[in-house]
Gaussian input, Z-matrix of N, CA and C with variables (Angstrom, degrees):
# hf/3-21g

backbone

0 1
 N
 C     1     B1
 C     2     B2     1     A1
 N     3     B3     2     A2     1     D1
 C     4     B4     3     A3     2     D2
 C     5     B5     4     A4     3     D3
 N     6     B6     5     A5     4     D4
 C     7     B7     6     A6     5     D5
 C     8     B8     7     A7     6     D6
 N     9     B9     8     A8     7     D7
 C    10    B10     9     A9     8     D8
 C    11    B11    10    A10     9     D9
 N    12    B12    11    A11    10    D10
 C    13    B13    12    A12    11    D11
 C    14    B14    13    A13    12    D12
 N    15    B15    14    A14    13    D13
 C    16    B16    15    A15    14    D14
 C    17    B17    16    A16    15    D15
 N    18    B18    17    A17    16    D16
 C    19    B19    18    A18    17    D17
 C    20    B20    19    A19    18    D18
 N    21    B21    20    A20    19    D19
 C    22    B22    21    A21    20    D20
 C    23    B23    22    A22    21    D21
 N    24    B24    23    A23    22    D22
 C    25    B25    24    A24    23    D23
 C    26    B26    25    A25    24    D24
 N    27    B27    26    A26    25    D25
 C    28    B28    27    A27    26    D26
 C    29    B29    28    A28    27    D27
 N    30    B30    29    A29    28    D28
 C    31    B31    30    A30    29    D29
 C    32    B32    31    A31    30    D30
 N    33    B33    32    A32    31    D31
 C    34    B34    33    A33    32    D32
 C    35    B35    34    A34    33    D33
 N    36    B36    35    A35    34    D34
 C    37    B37    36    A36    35    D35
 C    38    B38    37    A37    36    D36
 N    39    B39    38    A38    37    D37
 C    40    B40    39    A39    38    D38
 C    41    B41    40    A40    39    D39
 N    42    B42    41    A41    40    D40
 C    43    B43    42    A42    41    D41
 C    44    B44    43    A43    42    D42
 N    45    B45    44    A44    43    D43
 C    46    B46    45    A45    44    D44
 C    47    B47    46    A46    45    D45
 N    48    B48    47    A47    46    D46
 C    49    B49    48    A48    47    D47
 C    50    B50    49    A49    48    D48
 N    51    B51    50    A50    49    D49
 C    52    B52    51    A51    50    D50
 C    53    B53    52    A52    51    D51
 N    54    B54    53    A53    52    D52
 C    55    B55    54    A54    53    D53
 C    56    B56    55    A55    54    D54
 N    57    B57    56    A56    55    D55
 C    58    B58    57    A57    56    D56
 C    59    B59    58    A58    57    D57
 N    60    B60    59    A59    58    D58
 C    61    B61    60    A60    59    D59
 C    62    B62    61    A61    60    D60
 N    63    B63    62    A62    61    D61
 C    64    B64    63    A63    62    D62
 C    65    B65    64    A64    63    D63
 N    66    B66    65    A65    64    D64
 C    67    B67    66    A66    65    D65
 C    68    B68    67    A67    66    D66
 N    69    B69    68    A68    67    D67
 C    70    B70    69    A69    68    D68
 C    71    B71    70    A70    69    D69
 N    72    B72    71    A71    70    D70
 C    73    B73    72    A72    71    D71
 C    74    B74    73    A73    72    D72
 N    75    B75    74    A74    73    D73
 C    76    B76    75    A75    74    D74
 C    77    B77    76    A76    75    D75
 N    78    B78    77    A77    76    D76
 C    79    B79    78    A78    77    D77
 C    80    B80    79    A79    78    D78
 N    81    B81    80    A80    79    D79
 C    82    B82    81    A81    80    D80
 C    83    B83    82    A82    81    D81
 N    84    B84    83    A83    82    D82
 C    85    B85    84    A84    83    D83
 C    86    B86    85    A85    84    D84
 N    87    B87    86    A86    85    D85
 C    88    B88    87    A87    86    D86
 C    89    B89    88    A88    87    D87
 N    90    B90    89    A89    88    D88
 C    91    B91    90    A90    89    D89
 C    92    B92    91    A91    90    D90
 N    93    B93    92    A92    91    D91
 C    94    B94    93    A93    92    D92
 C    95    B95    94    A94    93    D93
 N    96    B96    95    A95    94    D94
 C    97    B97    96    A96    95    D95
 C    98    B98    97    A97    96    D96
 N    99    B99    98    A98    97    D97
 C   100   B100    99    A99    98    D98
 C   101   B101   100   A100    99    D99
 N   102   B102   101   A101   100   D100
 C   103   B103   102   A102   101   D101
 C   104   B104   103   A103   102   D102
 N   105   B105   104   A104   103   D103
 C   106   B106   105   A105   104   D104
 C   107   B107   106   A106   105   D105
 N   108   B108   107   A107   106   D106
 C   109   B109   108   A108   107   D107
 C   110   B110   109   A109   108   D108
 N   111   B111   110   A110   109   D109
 C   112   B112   111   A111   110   D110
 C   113   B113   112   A112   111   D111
 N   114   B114   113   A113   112   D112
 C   115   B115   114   A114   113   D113
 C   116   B116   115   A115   114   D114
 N   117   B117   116   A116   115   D115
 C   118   B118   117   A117   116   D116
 C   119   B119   118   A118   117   D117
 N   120   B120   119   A119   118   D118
 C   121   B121   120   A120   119   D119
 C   122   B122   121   A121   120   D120
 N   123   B123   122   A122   121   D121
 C   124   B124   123   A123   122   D122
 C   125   B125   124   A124   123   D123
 N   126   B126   125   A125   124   D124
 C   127   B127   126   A126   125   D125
 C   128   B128   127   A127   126   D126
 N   129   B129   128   A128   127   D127
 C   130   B130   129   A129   128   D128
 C   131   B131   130   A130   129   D129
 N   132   B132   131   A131   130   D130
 C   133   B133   132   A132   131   D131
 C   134   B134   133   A133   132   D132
 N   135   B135   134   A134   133   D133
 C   136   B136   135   A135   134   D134
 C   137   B137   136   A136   135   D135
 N   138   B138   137   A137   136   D136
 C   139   B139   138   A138   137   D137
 C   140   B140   139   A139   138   D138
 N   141   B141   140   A140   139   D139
 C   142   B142   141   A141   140   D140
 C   143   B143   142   A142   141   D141
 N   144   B144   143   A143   142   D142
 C   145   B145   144   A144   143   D143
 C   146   B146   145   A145   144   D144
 N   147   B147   146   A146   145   D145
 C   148   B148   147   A147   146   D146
 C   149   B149   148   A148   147   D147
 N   150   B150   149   A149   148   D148
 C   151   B151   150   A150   149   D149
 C   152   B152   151   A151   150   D150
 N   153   B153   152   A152   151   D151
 C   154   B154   153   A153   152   D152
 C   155   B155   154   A154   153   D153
 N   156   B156   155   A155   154   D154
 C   157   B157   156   A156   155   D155
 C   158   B158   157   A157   156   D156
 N   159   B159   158   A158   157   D157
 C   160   B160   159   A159   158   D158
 C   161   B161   160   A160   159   D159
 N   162   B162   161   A161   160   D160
 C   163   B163   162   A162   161   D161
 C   164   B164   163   A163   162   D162

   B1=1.4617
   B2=1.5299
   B3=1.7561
   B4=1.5951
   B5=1.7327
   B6=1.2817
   B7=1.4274
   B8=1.5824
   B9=1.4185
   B10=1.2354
   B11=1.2038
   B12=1.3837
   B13=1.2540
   B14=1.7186
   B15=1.1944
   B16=1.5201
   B17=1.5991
   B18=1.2132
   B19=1.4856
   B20=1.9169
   B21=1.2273
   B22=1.1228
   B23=1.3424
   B24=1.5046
   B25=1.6382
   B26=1.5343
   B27=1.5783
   B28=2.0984
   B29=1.4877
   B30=1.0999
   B31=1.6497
   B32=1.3141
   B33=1.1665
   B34=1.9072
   B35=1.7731
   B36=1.7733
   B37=1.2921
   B38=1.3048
   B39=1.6937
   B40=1.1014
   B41=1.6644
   B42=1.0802
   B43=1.9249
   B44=1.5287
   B45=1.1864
   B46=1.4330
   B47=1.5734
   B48=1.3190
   B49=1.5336
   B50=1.3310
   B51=1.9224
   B52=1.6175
   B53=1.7413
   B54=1.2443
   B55=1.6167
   B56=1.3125
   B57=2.0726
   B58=1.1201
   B59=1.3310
   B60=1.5302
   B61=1.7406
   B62=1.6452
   B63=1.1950
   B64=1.6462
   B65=1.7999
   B66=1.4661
   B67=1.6746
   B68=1.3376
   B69=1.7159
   B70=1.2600
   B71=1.5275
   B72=1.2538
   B73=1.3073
   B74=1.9150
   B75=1.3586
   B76=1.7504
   B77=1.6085
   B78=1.7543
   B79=1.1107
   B80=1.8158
   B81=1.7151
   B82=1.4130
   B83=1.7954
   B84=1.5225
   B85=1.2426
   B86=1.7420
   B87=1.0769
   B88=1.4143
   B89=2.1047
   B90=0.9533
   B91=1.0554
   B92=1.7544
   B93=1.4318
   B94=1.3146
   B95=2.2260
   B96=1.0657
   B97=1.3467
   B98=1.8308
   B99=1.2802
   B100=1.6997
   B101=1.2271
   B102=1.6669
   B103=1.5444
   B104=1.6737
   B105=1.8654
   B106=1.3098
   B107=1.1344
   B108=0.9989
   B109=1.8673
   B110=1.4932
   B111=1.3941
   B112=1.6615
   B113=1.8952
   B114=1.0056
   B115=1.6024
   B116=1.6469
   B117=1.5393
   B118=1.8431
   B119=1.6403
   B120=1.1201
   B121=1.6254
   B122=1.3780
   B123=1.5520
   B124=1.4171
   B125=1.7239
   B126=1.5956
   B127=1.5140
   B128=1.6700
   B129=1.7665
   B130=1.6859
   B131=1.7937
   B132=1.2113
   B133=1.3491
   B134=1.4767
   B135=1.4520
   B136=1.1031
   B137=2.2475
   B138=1.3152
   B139=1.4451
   B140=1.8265
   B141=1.7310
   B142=1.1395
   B143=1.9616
   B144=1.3132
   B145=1.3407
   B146=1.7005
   B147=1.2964
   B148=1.5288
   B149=1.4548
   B150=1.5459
   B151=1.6482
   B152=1.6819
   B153=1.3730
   B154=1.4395
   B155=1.6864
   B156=0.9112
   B157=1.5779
   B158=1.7011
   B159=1.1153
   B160=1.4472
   B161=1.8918
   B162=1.7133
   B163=1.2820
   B164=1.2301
   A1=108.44
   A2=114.78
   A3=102.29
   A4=75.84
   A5=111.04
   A6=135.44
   A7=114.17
   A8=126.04
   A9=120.71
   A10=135.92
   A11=138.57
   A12=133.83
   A13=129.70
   A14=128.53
   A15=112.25
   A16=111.17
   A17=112.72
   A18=126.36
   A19=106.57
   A20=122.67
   A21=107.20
   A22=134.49
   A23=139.26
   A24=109.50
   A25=127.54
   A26=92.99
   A27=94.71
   A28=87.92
   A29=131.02
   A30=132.84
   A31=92.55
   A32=134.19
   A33=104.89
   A34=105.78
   A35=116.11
   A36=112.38
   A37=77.00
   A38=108.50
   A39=137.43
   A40=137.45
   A41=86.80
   A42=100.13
   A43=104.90
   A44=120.35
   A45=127.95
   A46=86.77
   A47=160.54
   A48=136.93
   A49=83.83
   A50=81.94
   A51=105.66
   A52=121.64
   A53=105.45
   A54=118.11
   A55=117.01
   A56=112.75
   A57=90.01
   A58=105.97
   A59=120.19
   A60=136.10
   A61=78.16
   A62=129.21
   A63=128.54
   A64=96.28
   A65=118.01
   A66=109.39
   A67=104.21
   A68=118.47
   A69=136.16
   A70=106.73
   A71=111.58
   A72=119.30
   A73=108.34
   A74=106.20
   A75=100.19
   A76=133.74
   A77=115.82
   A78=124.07
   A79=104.30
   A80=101.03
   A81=136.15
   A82=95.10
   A83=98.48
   A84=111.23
   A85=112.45
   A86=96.66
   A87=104.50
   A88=102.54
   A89=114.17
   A90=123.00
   A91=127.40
   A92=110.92
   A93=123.76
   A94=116.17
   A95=144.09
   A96=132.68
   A97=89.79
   A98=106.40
   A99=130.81
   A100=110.01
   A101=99.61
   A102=121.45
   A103=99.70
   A104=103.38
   A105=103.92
   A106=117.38
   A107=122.60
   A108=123.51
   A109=75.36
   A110=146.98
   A111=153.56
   A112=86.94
   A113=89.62
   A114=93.10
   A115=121.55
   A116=96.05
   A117=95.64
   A118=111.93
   A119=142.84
   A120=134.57
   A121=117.72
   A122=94.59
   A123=115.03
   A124=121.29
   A125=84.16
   A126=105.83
   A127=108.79
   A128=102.62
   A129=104.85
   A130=114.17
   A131=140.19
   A132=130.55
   A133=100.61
   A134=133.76
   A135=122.01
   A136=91.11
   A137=117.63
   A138=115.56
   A139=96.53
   A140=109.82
   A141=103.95
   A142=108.25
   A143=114.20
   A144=103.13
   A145=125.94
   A146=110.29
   A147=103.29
   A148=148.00
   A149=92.60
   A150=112.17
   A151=114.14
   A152=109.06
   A153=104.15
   A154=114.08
   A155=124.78
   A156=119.44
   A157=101.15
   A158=122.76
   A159=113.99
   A160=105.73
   A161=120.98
   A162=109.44
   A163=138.37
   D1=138.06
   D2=-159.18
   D3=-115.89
   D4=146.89
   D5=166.42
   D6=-55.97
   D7=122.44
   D8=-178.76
   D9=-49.54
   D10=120.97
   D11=163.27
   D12=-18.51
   D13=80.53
   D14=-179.15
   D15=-24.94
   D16=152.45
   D17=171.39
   D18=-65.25
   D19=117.53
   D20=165.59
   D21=-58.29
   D22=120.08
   D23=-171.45
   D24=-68.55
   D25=-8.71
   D26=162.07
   D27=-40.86
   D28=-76.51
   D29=-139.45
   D30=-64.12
   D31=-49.06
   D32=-162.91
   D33=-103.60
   D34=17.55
   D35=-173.17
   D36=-118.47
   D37=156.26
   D38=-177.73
   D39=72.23
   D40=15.89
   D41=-164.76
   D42=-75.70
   D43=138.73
   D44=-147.18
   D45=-154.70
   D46=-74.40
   D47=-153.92
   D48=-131.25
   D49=157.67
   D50=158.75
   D51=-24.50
   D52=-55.40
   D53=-175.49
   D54=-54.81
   D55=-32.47
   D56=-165.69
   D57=-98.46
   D58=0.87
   D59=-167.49
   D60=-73.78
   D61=-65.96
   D62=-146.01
   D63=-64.72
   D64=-40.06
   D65=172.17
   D66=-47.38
   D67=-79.88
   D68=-165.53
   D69=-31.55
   D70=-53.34
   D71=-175.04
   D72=-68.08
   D73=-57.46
   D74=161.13
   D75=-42.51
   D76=-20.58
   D77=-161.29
   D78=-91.75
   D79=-21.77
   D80=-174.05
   D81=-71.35
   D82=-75.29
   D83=-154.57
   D84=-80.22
   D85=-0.53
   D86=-174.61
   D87=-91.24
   D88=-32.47
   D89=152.97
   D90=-20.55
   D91=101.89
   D92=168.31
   D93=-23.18
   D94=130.79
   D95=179.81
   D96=-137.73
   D97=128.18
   D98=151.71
   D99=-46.07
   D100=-78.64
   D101=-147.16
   D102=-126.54
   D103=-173.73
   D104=167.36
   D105=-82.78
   D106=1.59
   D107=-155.84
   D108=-98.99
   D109=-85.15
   D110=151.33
   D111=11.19
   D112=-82.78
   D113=-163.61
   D114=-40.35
   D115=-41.85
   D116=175.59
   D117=-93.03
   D118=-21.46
   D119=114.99
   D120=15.94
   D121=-72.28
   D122=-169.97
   D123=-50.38
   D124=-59.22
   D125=-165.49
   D126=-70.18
   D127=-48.17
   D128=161.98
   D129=-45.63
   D130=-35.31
   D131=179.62
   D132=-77.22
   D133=-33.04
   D134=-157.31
   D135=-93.94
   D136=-14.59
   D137=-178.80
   D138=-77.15
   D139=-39.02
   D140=-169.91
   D141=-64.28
   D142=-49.71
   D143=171.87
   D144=-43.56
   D145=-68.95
   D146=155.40
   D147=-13.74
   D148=-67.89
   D149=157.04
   D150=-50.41
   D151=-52.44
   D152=175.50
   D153=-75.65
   D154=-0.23
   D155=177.72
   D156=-101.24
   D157=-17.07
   D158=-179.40
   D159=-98.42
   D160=-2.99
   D161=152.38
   D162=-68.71

């Protein structure tokens, strides 16, 4: 089992429209997961994009 890729912060810096939150977030979730620990990783990078698009 290989340890998850950190989230790059290209992906959750710079998000500017609807269109590009739903990529960023696809580029996240589209992502291969092992385990649950993989899985909540996952979902925390894809809350952090979110979170940062509603500041």
């Amino acid at each position: 089992m290989t340890s998850p890729k950190p989230t790059p912060l290209s992906v959750v810096q710079g998000v500017q429209s609807p269109t590009e939150i739903v990529e960023k977030l696809n580029v996240i979730l589209d992502q291969p997961v092992n385990s649950l620990s993989e899985e909540a990783q996952q979902l925390s990078a894809a809350h952090d994009v979110l979170q940062q698009a509603l500041q």
